[in-house]
C-alpha positions in Angstrom: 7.2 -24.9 22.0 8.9 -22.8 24.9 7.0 -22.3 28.2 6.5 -18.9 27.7 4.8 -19.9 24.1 2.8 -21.7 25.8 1.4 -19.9 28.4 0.7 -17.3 25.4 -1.4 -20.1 23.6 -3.7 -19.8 26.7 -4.7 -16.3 26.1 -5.2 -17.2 22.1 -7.7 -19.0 23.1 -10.1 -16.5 24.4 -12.5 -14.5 21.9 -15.8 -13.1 21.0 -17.5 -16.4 20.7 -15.7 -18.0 23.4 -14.4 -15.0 25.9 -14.8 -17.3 29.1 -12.7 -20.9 29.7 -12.7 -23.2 31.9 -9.1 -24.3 33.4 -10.3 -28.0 32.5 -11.3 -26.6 28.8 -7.9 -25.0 28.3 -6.2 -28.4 29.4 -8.4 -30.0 27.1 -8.1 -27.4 23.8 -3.9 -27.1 24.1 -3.0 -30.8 25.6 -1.7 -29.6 28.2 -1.6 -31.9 31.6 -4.0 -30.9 34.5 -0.7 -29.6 36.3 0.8 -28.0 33.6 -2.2 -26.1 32.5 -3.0 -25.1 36.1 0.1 -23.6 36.4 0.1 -21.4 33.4 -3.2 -19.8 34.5 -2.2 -19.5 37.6 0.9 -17.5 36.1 -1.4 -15.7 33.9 -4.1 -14.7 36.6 -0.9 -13.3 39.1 0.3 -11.5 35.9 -3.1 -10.2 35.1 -3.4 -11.4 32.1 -5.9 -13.5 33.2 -9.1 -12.9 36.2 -11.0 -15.2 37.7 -14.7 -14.8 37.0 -15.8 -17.9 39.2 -14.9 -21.1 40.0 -12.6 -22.3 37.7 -13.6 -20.1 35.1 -11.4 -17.0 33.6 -11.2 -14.4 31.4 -9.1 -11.9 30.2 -7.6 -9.5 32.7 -6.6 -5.7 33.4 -3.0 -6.0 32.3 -3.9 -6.6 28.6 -5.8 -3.1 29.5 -3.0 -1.6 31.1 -0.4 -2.4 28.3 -2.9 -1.1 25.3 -2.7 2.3 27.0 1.0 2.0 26.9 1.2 0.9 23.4 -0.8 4.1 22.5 1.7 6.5 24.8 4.9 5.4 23.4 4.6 3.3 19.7 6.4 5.7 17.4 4.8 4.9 14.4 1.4 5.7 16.1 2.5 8.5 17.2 3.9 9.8 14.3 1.0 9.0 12.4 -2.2 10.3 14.5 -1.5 13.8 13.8 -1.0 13.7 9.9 -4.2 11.1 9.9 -6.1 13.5 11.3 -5.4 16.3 8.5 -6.5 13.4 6.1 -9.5 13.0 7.4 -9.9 17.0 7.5 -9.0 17.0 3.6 -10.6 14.0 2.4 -13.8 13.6 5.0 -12.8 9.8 4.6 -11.9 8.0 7.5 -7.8 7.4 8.2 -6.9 3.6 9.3 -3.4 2.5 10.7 -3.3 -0.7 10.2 -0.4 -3.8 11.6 0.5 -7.7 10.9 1.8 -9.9 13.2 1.8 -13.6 12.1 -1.3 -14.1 10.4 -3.6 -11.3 11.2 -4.1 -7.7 10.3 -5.6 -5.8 13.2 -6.4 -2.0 13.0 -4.6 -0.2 16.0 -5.8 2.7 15.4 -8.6 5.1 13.2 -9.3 8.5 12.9 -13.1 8.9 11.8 -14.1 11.2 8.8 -17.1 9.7 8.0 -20.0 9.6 10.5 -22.2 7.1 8.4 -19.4 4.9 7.9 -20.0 1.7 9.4 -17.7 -1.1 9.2 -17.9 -4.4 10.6 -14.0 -4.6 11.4 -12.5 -2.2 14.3 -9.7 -1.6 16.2 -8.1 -5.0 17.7 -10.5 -7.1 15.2 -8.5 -9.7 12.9 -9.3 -8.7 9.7 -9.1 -11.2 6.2 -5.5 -11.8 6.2 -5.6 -11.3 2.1 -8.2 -9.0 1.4 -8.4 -5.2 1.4 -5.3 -2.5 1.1 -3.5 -2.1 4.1 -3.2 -6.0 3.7 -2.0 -6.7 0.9 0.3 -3.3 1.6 1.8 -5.0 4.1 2.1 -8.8 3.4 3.9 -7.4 -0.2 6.3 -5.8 1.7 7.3 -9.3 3.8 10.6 -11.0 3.3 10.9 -14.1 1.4 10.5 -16.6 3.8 7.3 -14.8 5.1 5.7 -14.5 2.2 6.6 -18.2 1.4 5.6 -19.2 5.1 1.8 -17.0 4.2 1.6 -18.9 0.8 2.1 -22.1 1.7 -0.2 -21.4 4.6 -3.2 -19.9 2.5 -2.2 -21.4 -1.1 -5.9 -22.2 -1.8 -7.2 -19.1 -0.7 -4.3 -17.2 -2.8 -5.9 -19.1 -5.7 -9.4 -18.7 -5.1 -9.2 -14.6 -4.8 -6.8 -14.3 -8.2 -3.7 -13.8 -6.5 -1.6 -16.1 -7.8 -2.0 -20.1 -8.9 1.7 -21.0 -7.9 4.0 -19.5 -5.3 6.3 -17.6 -8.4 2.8 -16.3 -9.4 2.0 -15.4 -5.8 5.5 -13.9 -5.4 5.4 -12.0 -8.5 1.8 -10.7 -7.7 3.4 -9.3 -4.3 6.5 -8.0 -5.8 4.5 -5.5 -8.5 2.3 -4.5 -5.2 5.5 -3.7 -3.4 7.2 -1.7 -6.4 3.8 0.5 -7.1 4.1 0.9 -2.7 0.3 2.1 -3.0 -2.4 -0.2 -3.7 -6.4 0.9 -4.1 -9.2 -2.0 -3.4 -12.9 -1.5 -3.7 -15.1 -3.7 -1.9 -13.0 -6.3 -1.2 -13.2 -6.6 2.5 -17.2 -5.1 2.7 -18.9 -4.9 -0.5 -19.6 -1.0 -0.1 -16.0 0.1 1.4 -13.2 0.6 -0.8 -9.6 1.8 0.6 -6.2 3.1 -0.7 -3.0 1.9 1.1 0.6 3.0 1.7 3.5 1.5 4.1 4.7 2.8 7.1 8.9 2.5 7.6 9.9 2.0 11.6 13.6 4.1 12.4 15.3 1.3 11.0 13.7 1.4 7.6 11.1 -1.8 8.4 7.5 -2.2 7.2 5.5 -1.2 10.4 2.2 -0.6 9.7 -0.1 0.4 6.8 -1.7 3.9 6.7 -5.0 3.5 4.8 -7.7 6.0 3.9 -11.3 4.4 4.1 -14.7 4.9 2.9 -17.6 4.2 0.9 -17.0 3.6 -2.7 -18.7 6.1 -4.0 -16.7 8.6 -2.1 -13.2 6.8 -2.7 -13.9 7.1 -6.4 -15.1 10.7 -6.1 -11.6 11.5 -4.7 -9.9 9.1 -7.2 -6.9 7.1 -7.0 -4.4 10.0 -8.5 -5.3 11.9 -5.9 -5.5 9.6 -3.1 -2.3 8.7 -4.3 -0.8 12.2 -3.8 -2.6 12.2 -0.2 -0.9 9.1 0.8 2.1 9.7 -0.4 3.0 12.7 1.4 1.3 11.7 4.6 4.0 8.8 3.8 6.7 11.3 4.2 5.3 13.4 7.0 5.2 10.4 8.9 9.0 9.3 8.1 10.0 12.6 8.8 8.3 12.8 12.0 9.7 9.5 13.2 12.9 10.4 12.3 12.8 13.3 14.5 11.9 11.2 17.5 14.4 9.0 17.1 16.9 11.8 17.6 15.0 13.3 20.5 17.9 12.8 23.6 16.3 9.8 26.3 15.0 11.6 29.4 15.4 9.9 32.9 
């Protein structure tokens, strides 16, 4: 593991049921030496990554702050997308999700809210069940070989237990007909009264992004139903290629 790997494993430490550390309890939790793990949060802390809270004790710091406002100014496929997941919600009342993976985690970064009495118990910046739900399996289908091998051999119990393939060629299979249809519908999968329908989002370069989901109670996903979610999706899909497309041929200002 590099140094800057593991300075990172430091913040990975820190969540909701343990959003305070102790430099001793990092030590501790990562193997690190007294002097090695003292320097890394001392790095952290002058980077802000990190604030002191009292003695010896930390917690996250401003810069994480500071760099989520960035990432919602300037990520093109964010960008792209807010304004055509806003006319979804205006033509569906369902709520609009953008959804990213980054080594084992789906996190929503962003969600454009349709439905008022919609409740759900995962947010923006919350991991979310790595196999479960649309925009997931949207995305993981849509993985390269070895990343998909890497999540399988990872989760192969958990692949078996939710139907999703007893073998890798069965797992691999499952993924490839997911990644063909490029839409995929659940209903209650993640929450037992939430069901969603899923497309991909491309990057300039053609790469799996992010998933754009459309979210809401079952009875009001089925209401819609999936041909015509499909349809939604789709050309929201294309709005949002063509949009990005257009930025990337914008001319760089000083």
């Amino acid at each position: 593991m590099t140094s800057l790997a593991k300075g990172f494993a430091v913040l990975d430490l820190f969540c909701e049921v343990h959003p305070v550390w102790h430099a001793d309890e990092i030590n501790h939790a990562l193997g690190y030496t007294r002097a090695t793990g003292y320097r890394y949060v001392k790095d952290l802390v002058e980077a802000g990554f990190l604030r002191k809270v009292s003695a010896g004790r930390y917690s996250l710091g401003p810069r994480i702050i500071e760099l989520d406002y960035q990432l919602r100014r300037s990520d093109p496929v964010l960008l792209a997308a807010s304004p055509v997941m806003d006319e979804l919600v205006k033509k569906t009342g369902l709520d609009a999700v953008l959804s990213t993976l980054f080594d084992d985690r789906v996190v929503d970064i962003h969600r454009a809210s349709g439905d008022p009495t919609l409740r759900l118990s995962y947010g923006r910046g919350r991991p979310m069940p790595l196999l479960l739900g649309a925009a997931a399996k949207i995305m993981i289908s849509h993985l390269g070989r070895r990343q998909l091998l890497r999540i399988y051999e990872a989760h192969a119990q958990e692949v078996q237990s939710l139907g999703l393939g007893a073998s890798w060629s069965d797992f691999r299979i499952r993924m490839h007909a997911i990644h063909a249809e490029g839409f995929y519908l659940s209903l209650g999968e993640v929450e037992s009264n939430v069901g969603a329908a899923a497309v991909p989002l491309f990057d300039m370069d053609g790469e799996p992004a992010a998933a754009l989901a459309l979210v809401g109670l079952t009875e009001a996903i089925s209401a819609i139903g999936e041909k015509q979610l499909r349809k939604l999706l789709r050309k929201a899909q294309d709005d949002v290629r063509r949009a990005i497309g257009t930025r990337s041929t914008l001319p760089l200002t000083a």
